[in-house]
C-alpha positions in Angstrom: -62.2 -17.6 3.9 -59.0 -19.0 2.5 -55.8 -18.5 4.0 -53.0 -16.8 2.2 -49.8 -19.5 1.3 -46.2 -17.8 1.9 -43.5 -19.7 0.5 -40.7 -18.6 2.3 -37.6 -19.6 0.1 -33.9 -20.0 1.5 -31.5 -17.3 1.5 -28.4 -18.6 0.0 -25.0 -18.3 1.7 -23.1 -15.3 1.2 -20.0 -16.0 -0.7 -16.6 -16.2 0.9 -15.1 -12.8 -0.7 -11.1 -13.7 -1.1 -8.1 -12.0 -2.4 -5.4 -14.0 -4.2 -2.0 -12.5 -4.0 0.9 -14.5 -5.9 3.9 -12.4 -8.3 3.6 -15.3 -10.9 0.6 -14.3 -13.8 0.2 -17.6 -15.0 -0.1 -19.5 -11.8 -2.6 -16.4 -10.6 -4.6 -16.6 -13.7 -4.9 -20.6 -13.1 -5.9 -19.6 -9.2 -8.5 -17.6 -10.2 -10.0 -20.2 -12.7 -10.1 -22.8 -9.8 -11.5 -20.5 -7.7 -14.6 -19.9 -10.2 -15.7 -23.3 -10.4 -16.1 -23.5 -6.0 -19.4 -22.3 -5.9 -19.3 -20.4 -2.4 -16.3 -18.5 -3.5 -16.3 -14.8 -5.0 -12.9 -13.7 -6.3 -12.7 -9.9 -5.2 -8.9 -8.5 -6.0 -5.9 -10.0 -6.8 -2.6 -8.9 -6.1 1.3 -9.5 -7.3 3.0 -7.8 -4.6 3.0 -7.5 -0.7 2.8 -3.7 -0.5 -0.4 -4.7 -3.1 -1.7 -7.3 -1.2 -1.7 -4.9 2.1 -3.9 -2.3 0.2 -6.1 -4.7 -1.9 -6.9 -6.3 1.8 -7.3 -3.3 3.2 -9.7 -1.4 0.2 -11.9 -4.8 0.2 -11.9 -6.6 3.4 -12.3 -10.1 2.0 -13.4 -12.6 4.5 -10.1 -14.4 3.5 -7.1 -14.1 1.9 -4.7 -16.9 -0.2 -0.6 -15.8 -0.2 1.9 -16.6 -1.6 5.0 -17.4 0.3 7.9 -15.3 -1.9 6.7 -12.8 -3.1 8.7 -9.0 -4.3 8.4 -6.0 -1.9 7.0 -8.0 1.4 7.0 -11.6 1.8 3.2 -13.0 2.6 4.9 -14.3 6.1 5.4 -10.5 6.6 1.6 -9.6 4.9 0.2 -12.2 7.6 1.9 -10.4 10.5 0.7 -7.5 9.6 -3.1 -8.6 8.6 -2.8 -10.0 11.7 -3.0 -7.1 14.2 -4.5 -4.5 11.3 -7.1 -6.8 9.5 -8.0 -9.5 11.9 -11.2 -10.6 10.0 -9.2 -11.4 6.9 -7.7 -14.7 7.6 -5.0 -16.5 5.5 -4.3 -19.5 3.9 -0.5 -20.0 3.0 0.6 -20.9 -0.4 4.7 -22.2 -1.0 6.0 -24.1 -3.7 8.2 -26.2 -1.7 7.2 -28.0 1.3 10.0 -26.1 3.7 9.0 -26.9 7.9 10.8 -23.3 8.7 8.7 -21.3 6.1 5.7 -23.0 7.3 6.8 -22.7 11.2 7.1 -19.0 10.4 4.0 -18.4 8.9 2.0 -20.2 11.6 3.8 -18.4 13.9 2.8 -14.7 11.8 -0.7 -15.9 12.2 -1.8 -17.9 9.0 -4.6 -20.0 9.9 -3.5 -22.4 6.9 -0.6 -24.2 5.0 -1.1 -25.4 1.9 1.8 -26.6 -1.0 0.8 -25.3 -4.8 -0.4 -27.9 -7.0 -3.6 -28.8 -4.2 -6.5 -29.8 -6.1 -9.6 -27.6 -6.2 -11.2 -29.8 -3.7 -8.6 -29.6 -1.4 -8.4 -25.7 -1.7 -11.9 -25.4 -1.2 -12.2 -27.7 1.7 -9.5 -25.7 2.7 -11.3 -22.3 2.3 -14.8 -23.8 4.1 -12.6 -24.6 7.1 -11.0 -21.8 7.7 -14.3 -19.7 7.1 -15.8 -21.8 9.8 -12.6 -20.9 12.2 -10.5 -24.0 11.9 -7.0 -24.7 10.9 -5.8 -26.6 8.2 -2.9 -28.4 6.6 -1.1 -30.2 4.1 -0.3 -33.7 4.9 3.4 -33.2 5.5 2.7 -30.0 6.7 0.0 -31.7 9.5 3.1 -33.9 10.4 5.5 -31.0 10.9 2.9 -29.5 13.1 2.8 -32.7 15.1 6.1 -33.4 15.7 6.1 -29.4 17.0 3.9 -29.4 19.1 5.2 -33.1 20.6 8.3 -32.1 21.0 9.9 -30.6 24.5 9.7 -26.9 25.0 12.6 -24.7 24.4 13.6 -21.5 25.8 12.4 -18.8 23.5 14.6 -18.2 20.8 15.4 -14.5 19.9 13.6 -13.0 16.4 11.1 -16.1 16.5 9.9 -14.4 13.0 13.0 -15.5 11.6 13.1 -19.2 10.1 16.3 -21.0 11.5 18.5 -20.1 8.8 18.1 -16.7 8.9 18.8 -16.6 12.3 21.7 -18.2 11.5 22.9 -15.9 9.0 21.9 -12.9 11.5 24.2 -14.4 14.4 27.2 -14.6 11.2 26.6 -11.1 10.9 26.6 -10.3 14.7 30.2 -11.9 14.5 31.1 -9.5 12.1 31.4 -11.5 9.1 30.6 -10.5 5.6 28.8 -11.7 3.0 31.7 -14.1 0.9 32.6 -15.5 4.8 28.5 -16.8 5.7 28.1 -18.0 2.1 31.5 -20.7 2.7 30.2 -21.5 6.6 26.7 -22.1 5.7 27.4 -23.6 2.3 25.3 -20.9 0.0 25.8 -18.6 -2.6 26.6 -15.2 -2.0 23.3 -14.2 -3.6 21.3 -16.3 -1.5 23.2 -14.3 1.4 21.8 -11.3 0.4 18.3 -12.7 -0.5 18.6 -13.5 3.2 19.9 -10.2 4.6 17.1 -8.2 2.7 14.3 -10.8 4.2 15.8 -10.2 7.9 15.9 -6.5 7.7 12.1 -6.2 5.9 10.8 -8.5 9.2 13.0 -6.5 11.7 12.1 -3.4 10.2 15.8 -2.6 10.2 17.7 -0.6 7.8 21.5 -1.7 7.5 23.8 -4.1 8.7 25.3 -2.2 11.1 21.8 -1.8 13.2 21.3 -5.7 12.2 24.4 -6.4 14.0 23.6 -4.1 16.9 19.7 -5.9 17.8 21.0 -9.0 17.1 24.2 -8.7 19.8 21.7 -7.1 22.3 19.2 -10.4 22.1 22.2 -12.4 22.8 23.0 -13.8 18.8 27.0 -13.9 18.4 29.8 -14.4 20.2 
């Protein structure tokens, strides 16, 4: 009597299902090509918006999401936050052009579980992607730097709004004071457009409406004088 042989063959890995959300086509398009050559990575929506990025996550539940810093609508510091108490499983990897410590301070601090600068090669974007799967953290080098010195340095006392990088805080505690937008642009040394990109990032991650009520929440946490 002969006994029967079962080969019993590996199941591969499932892939790691992402979405890629940036508003620039060409740099998108590029994503997704460098995406296709990591093996254990399955492109599953993209998106060019953060009110996009919020409903491609939620419709497809990838295990992990890659976001651009700026982008129109909703910033992906604001997408995090949200992901982070409505789509826990979906964890994100930060994308910025610039290496900025308060954008990346922010997005730790909405919940990214990764900061990388564009222009990372494809095998530092999918060592990147492994990690986090796996349920680590991970970095730039600068960016590892910044978080040292962070978490080295002594503890403050809370600071009010702590979604808000340190210079729109600043520009928040101008308009608790009551000035307007041609007075903060000469005391912090911008234009008056950057002012207002400022304002319009404040009130979308306050979930304010107006001045006014900025002025008002930002008197009553103690901003101003």
């Amino acid at each position: 009597m002969t006994a029967d042989l079962i080969v019993r063959a590996e199941r591969p890995a499932p892939p790691i299902r992402v979405v890629i959300a940036d508003d620039h086509p060409v740099y998108l398009s590029g994503l997704r090509m460098l995406l296709d050559t990591i093996g254990v990575v399955e492109v599953v929506g993209e998106a060019r918006t953060g009110q996009e990025a919020l409903a491609e996550i939620y419709r497809l539940r990838p295990h992990l999401a890659l976001m651009d810093v700026n982008m129109p609508g909703a910033s992906g510091i604001e997408v995090t936050k949200t992901l982070a108490t409505r789509c826990p499983d979906t964890a994100v990897i930060m994308l910025s052009m610039l290496e900025d410590r308060d954008t990346f301070l922010a997005a730790m601090r909405a919940g990214a579980r990764g900061y990388l600068v564009k222009g990372a090669s494809s095998e530092d974007i999918g060592q990147a992607i492994g990690t986090v799967r796996r349920g680590g953290v991970v970095f730039g080098a600068a960016v590892a730097n910044w978080a040292l010195e962070y978490l080295n340095k002594p503890r403050e006392s809370a600071k009010p709004f702590p979604e808000l990088t340190d210079r729109e805080r600043a520009v928040l505690e101008l308009v608790a004071d009551g000035l307007g937008n041609a007075s903060i642009a000469r005391r912090l040394g911008l234009s008056i457009k950057t002012v207002r990109n400022y304002l319009s990032r404040i009130f979308a991650k306050l979930q304010i409406a107006d001045r006014t009520e900025a002025a008002v929440q930002a008197r009553r946490a103690g901003l101003g004088n």
